[in-house]
N, C-alpha and C positions, 0 to 999 in steps of 0.2 A: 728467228722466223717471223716475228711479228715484224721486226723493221723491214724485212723485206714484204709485208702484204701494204705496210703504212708506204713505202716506196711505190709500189706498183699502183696504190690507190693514188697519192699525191700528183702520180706522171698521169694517169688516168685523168682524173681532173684539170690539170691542164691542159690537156689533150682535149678535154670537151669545152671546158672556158673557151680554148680558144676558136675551136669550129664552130662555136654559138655565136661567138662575136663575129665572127668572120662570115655567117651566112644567116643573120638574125634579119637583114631587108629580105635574103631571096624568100627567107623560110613564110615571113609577114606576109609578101604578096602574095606568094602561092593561098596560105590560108583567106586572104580575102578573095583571091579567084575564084576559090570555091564554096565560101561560106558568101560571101556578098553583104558582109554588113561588118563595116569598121571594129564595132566594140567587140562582138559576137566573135573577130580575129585575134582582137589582142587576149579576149577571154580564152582560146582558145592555146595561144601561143604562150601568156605565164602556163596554162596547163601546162605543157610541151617542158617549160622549160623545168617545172617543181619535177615531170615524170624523170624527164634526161637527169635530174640533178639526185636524184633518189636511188636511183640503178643505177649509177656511175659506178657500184662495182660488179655491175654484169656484163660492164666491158672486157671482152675476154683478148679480142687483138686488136691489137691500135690501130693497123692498118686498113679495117674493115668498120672505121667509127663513122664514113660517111652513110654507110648500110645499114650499121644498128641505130643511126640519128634518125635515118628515115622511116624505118620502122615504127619507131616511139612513134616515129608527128602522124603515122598512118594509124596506128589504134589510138592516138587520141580524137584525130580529127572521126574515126569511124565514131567512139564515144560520144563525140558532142552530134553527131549525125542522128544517131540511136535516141540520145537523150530530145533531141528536139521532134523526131518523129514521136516518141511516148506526148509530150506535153501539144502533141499539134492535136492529135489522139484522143486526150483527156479533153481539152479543150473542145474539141467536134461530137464527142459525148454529152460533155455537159451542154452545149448548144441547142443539138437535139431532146435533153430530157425539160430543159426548157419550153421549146417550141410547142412540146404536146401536155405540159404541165397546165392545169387549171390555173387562172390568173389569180394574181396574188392581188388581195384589198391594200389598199396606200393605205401605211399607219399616219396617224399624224402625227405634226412634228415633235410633238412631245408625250410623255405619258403622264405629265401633269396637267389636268381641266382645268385646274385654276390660276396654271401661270398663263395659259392660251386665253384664258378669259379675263385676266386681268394685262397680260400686254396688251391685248385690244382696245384698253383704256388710255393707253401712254401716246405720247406724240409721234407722228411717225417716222420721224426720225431716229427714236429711241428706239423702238419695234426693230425698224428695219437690223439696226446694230445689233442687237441680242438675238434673232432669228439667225443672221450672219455668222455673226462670232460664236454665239452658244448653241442654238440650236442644229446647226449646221456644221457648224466647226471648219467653218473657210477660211484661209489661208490671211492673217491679219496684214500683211502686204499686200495681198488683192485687194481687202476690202480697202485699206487706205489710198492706193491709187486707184480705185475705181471712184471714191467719193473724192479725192483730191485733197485728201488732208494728212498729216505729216503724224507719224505712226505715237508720237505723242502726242498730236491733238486727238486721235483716234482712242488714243488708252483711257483719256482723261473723259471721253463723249461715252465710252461703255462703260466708264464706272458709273457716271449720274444716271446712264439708262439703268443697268442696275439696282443703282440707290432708288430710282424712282419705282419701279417697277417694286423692290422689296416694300415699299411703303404701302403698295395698293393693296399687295397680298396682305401687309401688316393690319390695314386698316381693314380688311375682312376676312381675318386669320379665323372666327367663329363660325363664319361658312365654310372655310376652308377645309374645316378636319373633317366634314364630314363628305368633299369633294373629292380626294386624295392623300398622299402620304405625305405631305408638307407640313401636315399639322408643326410637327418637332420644328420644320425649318423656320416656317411662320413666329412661332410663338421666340423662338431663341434668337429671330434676328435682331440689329440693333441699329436699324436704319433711323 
């Protein structure tokens, strides 16, 4: 009895292998007619293809796989319908608790006073790097093509901003403990 279900399973799957292969451009366009965004289709269509490949034995006659294929592509594409009305939803919520929210104070860029008070000592060169790179955390391919320097000349300019920058904290590490929580970093660098 089993070789006859693993039978009926293995013709079954062929049977969809091959009307997925054989209607995988009409299925695509359709999905992008009515979703209208490229990725949002193929996303849409591995869907389709994981649901069709998972109930391949709730294929019950061969003859009617054009109707149970369309089925599937019809609750998935309803799904991704549903799902993007909820996040349009969410999204228009949080806009509005926004809009009538009390305005939020700008923290500054850091919670250390004495590293904002001791890069203001550095070149500005050096600043600008470590605001960038560390405070910021911007993308070190932007900043090297935006300064125009080759992403090892850039590695090698924020170490010495760095180094330079640990010295200044170094050299008033005494004021520092009682500025912030650096004290430990202060005292244990080795600049």
């Amino acid at each position: 009895m089993s070789t006859e279900v693993s039978n009926v399973y293995s013709k079954n799957r062929r049977l969809i292998d091959e009307a997925l292969v054989e209607s995988k451009d009409r299925i695509f366009h359709f999905l992008l007619r009515h979703i209208r965004n490229q990725q949002d289709a193929q996303d849409v269509l591995q869907e389709f293809y994981v649901r069709v490949l998972t109930r391949a034995n709730d294929l019950q006659d061969c003859k009617k796989i054009r109707g149970w294929l369309s089925s599937i592509l019809r609750s998935v594409l309803s799904d991704h319908f549903r799902k993007r009305n909820q996040e349009t939803k969410k999204l228009n919520e949080y806009g509005l608790s926004l809009m009538f929210s009390e305005p939020v104070e700008e923290s500054p860029e850091t919670d250390f006073p004495c590293v904002e008070k001791h890069l203001s000592k550095l070149n500005p060169n050096y600043q600008e790097l470590i605001k960038r790179a560390d405070l910021r955390t911007e993308n070190r391919t932007n900043i090297s093509n935006d300064l125009g320097l080759s992403p090892n000349t850039l590695r090698v300019k924020l170490h010495r901003s760095r180094q330079a920058l640990g010295r200044q904290i170094k050299l008033a590490s005494a004021s520092c403990s009682t500025e912030c929580d650096l004290r430990t970093v202060c005292r244990a660098s080795a600049y």
